[in-house]
N, C-alpha and C positions, 0 to 999 in steps of 0.2 A: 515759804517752803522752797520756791523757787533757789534761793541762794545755798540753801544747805545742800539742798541736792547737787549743784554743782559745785559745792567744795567736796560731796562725795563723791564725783565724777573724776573730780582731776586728781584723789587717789589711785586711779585705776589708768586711766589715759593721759597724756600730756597732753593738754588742752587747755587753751586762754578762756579762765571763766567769763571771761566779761563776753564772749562767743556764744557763751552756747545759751540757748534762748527755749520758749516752748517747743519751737519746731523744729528744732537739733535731733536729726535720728544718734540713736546712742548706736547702731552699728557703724553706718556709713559715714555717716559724717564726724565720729569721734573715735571709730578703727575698734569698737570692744569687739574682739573674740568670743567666744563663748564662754571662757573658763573667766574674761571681765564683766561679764554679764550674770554670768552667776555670782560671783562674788559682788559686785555692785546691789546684785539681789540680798542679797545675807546681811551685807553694811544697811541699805534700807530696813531690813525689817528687825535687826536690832535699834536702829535710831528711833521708827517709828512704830515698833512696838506690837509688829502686824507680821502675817505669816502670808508670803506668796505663792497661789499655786505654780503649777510648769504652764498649766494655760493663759493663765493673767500674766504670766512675765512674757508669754511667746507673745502675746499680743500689745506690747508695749514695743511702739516700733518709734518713737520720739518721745523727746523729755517731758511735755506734756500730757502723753497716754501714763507716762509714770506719774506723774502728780495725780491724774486723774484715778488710778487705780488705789493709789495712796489714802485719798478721800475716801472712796467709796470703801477701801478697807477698817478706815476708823471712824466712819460713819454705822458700822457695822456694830460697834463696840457697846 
């Protein structure tokens, strides 16, 4: 899961996939804006099939809280 999401990543930011790791914040450390973070939101929950709240994505503050809310969304299924 880990590698898809950073080929979703580096649609949105110019960033070296081979960088960004679980612990990669997606604001800080890979510059998304808001308007990339939401749209990174929309590419995830088309690829994986799943609907984000605004609270679940606020609370994703590294790439790891993403994977992790990803589970727990299609764990849900």
């Amino acid at each position: 899961m880990l590698e898809e999401i950073k080929a979703i990543i580096c649609e949105f930011v110019e960033a070296d996939a081979d960088k960004i790791t679980e612990s990669t914040d997606i604001r800080n450390d890979l510059g998304m804006n808001s308007f990339d973070v939401i749209n990174f939101a929309v590419s995830l929950e088309t690829a994986y099939g799943i609907d984000l709240s605004d609270r679940q994505l606020a609370a994703c503050f590294t790439v790891g809280d993403v994977i992790k809310v990803i589970e727990e969304k299609a764990a849900e299924k």
